[in-house]
C-alpha positions in Angstrom: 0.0 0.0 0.0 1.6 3.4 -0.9 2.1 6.4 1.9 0.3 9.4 0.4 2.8 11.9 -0.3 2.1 15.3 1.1 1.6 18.4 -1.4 4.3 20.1 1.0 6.9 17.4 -0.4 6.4 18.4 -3.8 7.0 22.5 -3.4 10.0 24.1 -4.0 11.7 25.6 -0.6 13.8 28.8 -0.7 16.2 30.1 2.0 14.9 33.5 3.8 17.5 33.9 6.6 20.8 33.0 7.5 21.7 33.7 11.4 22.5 31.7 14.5 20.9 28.5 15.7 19.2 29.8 18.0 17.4 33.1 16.3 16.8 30.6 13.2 14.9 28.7 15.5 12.9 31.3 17.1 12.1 32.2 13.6 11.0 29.3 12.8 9.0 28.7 15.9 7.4 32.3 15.4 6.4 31.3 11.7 4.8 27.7 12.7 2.4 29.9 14.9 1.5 31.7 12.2 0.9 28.7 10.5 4.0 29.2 7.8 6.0 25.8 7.4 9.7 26.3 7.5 12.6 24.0 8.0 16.3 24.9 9.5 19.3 23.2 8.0 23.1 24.3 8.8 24.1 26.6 6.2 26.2 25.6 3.3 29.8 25.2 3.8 29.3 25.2 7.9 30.7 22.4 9.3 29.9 22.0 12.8 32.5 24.5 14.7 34.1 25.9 12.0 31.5 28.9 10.9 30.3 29.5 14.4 27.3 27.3 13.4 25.4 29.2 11.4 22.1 27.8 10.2 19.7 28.6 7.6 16.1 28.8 7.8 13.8 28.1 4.2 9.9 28.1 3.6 8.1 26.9 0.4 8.4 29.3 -2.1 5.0 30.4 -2.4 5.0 31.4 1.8 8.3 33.5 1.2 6.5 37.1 1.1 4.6 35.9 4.3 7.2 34.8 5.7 9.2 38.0 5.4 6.6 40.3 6.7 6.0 38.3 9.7 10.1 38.2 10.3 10.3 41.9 9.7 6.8 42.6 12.0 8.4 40.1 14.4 11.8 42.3 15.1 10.0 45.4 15.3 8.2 44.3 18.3 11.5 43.0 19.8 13.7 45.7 19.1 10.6 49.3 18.8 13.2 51.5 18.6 13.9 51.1 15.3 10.3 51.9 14.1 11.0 55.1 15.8 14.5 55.3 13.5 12.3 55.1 10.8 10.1 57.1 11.0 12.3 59.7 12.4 14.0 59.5 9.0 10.8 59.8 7.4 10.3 62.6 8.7 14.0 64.3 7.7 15.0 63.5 11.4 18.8 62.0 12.7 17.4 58.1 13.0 19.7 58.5 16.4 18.9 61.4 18.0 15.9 62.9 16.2 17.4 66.4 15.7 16.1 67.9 12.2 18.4 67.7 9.3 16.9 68.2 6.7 17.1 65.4 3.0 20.1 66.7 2.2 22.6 66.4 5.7 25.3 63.9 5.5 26.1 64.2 9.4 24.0 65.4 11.8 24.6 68.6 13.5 23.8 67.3 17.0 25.1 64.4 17.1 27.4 63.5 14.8 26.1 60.4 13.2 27.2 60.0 9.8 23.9 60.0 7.6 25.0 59.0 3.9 27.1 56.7 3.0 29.9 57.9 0.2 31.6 55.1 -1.8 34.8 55.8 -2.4 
């Protein structure tokens, strides 16, 4: 008699995140609660010790979008600050210190963070 074969086996899975063991798996915990399947391998290359074990986190393909937006939604609850940062900057605000600068600063006058980026 033949085991049915889940649809799940047949999709295509796609890597979202590379990190440590244990945020991957806190990823992947958070995304199974939001009913996102994912699966955590070690990353390419890593052999156990040598890369500081870093692991990679994948979700079928057609969940990858989903899966982002959750991660993304998931951090700024950890870590509200940087909402703030944002919308500081959205508002032509130091993401640091929320003095006004202006679009066109490239350090901020207050406190000295460096705002653009100049490649060389």
């Amino acid at each position: 008699m033949k085991t049915p074969i889940s649809e799940e086996a047949h999709e295509e899975w796609v890597v979202i995140k590379e990190d440590m063991q244990e945020w991957i798996e806190e990823l992947s915990h958070m995304l199974s609660e939001k009913g996102i399947s994912s699966r955590i391998a070690l990353a390419p290359g890593c052999s156990a010790g040598t890369c500081g074990c870093r692991f990679i986190l994948l979700v079928i393909k057609k969940d990858v979008q989903a899966a982002l937006v959750s991660i993304d939604e998931y951090y700024m609850i950890l870590h509200p600050e940087i909402k703030e940062s944002q919308e500081w900057v959205a508002q032509g605000r130091c993401p640091a210190c929320g003095h006004h600068v202006g679009t066109d600063a490239r350090v901020c006058p207050d406190c000295g963070l460096r705002l653009i980026i100049e490649e060389a």
